[in-house]
C-alpha positions as CSV (number, residue, x, y, z in Angstrom):
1,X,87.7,77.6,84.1
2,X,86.4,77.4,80.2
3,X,85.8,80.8,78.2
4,X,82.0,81.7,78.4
5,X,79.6,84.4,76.6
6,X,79.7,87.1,78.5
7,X,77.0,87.4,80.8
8,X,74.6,90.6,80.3
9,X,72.6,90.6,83.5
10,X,69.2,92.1,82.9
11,X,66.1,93.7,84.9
12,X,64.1,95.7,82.7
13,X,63.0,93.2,80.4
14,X,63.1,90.4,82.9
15,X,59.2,89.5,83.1
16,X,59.0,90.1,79.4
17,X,61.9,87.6,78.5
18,X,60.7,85.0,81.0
19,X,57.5,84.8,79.5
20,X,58.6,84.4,76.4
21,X,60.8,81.0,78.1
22,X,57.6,79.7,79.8
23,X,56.1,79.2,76.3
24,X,58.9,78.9,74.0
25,X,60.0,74.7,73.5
26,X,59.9,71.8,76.1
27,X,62.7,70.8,78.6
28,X,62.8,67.4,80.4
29,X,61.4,67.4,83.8
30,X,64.2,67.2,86.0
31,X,62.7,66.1,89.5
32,X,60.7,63.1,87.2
33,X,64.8,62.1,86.5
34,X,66.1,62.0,89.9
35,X,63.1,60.5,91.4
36,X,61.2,60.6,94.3
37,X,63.0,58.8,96.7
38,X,66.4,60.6,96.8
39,X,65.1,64.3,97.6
40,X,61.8,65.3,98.8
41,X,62.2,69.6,99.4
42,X,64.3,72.0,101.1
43,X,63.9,75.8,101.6
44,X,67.1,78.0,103.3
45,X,64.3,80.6,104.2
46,X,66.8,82.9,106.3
47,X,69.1,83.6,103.0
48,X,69.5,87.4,103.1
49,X,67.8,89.0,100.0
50,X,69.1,92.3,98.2
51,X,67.1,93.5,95.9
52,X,69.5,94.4,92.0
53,X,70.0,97.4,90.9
54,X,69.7,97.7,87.2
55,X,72.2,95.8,85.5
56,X,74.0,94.9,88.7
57,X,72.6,91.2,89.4
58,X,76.2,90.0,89.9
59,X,77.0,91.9,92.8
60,X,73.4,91.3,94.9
61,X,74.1,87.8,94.1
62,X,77.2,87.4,95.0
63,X,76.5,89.5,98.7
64,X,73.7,87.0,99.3
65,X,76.6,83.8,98.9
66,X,78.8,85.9,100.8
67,X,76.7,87.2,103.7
68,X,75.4,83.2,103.8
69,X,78.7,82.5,104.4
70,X,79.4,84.4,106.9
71,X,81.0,87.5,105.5
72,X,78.2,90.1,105.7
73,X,78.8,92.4,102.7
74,X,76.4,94.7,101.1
75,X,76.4,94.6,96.8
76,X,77.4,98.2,96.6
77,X,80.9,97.3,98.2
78,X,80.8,94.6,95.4
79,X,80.0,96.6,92.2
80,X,83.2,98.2,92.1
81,X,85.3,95.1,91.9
82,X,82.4,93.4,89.7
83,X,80.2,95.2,87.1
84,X,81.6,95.8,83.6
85,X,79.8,99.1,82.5
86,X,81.0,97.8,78.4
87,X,79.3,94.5,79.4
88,X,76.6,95.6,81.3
89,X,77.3,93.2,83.7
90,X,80.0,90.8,85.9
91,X,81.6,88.2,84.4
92,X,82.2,84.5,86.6
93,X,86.1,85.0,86.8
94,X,85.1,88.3,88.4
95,X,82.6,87.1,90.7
96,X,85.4,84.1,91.6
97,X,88.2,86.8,92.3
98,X,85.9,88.4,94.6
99,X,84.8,85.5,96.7
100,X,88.4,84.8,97.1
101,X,89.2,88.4,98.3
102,X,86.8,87.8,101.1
103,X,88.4,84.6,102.1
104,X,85.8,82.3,100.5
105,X,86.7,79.5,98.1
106,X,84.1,79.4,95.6
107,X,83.5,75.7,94.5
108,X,82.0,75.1,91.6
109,X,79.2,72.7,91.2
110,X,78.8,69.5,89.1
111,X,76.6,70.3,86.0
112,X,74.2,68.3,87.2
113,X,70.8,68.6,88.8
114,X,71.1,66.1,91.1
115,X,74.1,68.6,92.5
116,X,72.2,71.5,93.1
117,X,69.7,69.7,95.4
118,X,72.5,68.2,97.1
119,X,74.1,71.6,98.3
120,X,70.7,72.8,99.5
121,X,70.2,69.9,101.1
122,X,73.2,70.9,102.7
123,X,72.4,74.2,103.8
124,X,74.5,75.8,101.0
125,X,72.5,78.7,98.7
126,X,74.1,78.4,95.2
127,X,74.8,80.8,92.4
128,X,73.7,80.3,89.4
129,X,74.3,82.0,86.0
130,X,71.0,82.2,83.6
131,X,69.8,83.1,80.0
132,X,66.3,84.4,80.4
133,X,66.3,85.3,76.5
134,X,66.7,83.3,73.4
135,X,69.4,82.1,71.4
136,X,69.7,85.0,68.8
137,X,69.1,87.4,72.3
138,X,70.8,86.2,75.2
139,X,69.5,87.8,78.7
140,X,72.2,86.8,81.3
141,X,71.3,86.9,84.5
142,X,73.0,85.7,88.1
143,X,70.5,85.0,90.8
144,X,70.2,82.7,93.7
145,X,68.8,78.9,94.4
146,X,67.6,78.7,98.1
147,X,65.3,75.8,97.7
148,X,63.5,73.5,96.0
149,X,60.0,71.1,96.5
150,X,59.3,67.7,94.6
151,X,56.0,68.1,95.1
152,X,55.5,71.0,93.2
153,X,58.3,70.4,91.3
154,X,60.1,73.5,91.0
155,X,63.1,75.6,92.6
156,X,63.0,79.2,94.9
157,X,65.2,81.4,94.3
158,X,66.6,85.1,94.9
159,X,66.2,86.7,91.6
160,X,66.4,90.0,90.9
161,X,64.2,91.8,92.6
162,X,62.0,89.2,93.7
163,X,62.6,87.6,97.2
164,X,60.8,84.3,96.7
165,X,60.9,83.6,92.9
166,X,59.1,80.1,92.5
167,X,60.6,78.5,88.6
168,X,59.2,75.2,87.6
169,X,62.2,72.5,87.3
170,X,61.3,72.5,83.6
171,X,62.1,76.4,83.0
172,X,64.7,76.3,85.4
173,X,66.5,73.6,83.9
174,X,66.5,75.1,80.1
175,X,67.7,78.7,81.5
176,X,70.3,76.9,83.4
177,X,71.7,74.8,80.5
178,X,72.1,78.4,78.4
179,X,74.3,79.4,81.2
180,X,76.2,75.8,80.7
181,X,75.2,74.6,84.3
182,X,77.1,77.2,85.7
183,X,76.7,77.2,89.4
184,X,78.9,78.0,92.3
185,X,79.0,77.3,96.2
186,X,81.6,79.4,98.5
187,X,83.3,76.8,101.2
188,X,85.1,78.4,104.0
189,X,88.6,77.8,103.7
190,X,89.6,75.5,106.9
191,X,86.7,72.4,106.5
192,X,85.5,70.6,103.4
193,X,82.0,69.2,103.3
194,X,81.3,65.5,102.5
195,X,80.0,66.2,98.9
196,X,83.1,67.9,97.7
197,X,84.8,66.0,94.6
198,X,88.6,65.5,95.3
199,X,89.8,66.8,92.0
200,X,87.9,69.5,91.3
201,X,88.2,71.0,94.5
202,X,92.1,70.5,94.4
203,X,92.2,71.8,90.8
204,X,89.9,74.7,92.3
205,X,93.0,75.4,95.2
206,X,95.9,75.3,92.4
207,X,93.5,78.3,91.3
208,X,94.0,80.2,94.5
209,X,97.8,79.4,94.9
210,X,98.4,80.6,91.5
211,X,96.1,84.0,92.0
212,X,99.0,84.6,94.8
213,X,96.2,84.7,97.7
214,X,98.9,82.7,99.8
215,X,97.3,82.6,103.2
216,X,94.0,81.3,101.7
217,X,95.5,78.3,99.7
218,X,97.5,77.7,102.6
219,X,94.1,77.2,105.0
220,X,92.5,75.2,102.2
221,X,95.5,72.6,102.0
222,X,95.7,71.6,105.5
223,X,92.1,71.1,105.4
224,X,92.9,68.6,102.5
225,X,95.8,67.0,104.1
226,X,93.3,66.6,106.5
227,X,90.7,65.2,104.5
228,X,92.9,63.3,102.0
229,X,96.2,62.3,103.7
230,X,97.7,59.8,100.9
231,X,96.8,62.4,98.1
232,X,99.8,63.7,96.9
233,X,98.5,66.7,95.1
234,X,97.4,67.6,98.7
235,X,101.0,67.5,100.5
236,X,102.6,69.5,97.1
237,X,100.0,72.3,97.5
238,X,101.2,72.7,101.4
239,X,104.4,72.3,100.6
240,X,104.6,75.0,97.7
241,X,101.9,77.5,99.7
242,X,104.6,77.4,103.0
243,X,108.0,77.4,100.5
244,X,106.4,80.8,99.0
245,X,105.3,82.3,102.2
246,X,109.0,81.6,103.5
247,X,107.8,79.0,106.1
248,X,110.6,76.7,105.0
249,X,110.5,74.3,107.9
250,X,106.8,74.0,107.3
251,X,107.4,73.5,103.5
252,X,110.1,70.3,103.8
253,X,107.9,68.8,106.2
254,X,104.8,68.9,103.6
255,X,107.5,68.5,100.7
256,X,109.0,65.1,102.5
257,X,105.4,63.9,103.4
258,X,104.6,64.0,99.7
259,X,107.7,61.7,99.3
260,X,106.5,59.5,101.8
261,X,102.7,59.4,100.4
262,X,104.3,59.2,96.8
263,X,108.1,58.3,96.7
264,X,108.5,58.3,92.8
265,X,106.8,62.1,92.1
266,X,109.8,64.0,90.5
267,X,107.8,67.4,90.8
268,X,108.1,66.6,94.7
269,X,111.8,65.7,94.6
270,X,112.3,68.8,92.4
271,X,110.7,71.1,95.0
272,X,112.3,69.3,97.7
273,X,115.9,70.2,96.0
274,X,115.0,73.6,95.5
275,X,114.4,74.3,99.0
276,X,117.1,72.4,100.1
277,X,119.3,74.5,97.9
278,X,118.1,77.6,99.6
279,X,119.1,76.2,102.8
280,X,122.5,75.3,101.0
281,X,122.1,71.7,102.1
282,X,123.5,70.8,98.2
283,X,124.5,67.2,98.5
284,X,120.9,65.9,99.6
285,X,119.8,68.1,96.8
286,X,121.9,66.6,94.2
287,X,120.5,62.9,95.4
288,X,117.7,64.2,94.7
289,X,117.6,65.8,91.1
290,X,119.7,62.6,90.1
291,X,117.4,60.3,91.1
292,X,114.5,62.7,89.6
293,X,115.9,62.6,86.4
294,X,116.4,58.6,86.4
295,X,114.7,57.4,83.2
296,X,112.9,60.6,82.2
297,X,113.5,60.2,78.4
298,X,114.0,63.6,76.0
299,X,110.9,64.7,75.6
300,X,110.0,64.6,78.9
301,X,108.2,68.0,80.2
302,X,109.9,67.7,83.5
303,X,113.1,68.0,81.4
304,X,113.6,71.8,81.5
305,X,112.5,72.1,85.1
306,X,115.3,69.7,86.4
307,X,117.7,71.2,84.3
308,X,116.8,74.4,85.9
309,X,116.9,73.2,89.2
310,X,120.4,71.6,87.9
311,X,122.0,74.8,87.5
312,X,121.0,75.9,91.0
313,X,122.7,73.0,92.3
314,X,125.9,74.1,91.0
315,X,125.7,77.9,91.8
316,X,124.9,76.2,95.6
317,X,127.9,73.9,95.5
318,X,130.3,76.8,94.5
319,X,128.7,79.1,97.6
320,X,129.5,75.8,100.1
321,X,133.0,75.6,98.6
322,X,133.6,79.5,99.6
């Protein structure tokens, strides 16, 4: 995910600094936007609330996602892996790394509002990063959304030390665009709910893969070969999850699918020879980097990767010639 500020989470000066936002400039109404109609209110009452220590708003925030989804987990087990003493605070690749340690993927939102109201609606709290301050004073600050009303045209949240913080849409929405619409939801890893976007959620999984937290990607794909069968992104996550766990029946299967949903994709017929080549089955490999390299012209990024996978091939044929 993109580079941020660092986020100072704050508690001393909170009421002070969100004063000075109820009065300072005008912010669009967001309920008056997304009208009437679509969303009326919604209120997850039974969110568990832990009131922050000072300077430690990233781990109470993250226990209430967590212990809402399931994993009951109290903030002091979360400081050490979270708080920053230099930064007085957590920053949100910490807070991700974390949610993935307990086996939680956390999703993040669409920047828009519309988004936010659709989790709740859902039954999903979400976690959202804030500056309570000003521009030339930044007051970063993690707390939780558990609800909103139309009516009265504002968002509840946990914040802080405040179990039921009521925060007009208007103030809301200007501390939420500081924190660049920041906002995540943890998904458990074997079911995806209907208002997940494909891409980001696949781009979210590549993520996990590449952190090495094997077992969890692994979970989280077969839910999306599931969910999307004819996505090939889908079947190349399986297949590359099993391959690394040394499930290599389990890989070829997911490897071949791909091939099936997606004849042409070289990085699957690539993968496909590699494994066969473990299994020293070198002639079906070589079929298959030949026709993988078909056409590729020279400055082709999957150049390098075939040559690689090339030069396997040939160590493989001189151990089946032994």
């Amino acid at each position: 995910m993109p580079s941020r500020r660092a986020p100072r989470p704050i508690v001393r000066f909170a009421g002070a600094l969100l004063s000075a936002v109820l009065v300072s400039g005008c912010a669009t109404d967001p309920f008056g936007a997304i009208g009437q109609s679509q969303f009326s209110s919604a209120e997850l009452e039974d969110t568990v609330f832990f009131p922050q220590e000072a300077y430690q708003c990233g781990p109470a925030a993250l226990a209430t996602l967590l212990s809402s989804a399931g994993v009951p987990v109290e903030p002091g087990a979360l400081t050490p892996q979270l708080y920053i003493p230099e930064r007085g605070g957590s920053l949100q690749s910490e807070m991700i790394a974390a949610a993935r340690r307990y086996q939680r993927l956390p999703y993040e939102i669409d920047t828009d509002f519309s988004s936010l109201l659709a989790e709740l609606d859902a039954g999903r709290p979400v976690l959202v990063l804030q500056n309570l301050g000003v521009s030339f004073a930044p007051a970063w600050h993690y707390a939780v959304v558990i609800g909103y009303s139309t009516t009265q045209r504002e968002l509840v949240l946990r914040s802080g030390t405040t179990r039921r913080l009521a925060m007009s849409g208007r103030t809301f929405l200007r501390t939420w665009k500081r924190g660049d619409y920041w906002g995540i939801v943890l998904l458990e890893p074997d079911g995806i709910p209907p208002t997940i976007d494909k891409r980001r959620f696949l781009r979210m999984l590549a993520a996990v893969e590449g952190s090495g937290q094997l077992e969890l990607a692994r979970a989280a794909y077969a839910a999306a070969t599931e969910r999307w069968p004819e996505e090939p992104l889908a079947w190349l996550g399986t297949g590359n999850t099993y391959f690394a766990l040394g499930d290599l029946d389990a890989a070829e299967k997911a490897y071949r699918q791909l091939l099936v949903v997606q004849p042409a994709d070289i990085v699957g017929m690539n993968n496909l020879a590699s494994l066969l080549i473990a299994r020293s089955s070198c002639s079906e490999a070589a079929e298959l980097i030949a026709t993988a390299q078909l056409g590729l012209d020279d400055n082709s990024p999957f150049n390098a990767i075939l040559e690689e996978s090339a030069r396997e091939l040939a160590a493989c044929h001189l151990v089946d010639q032994q």
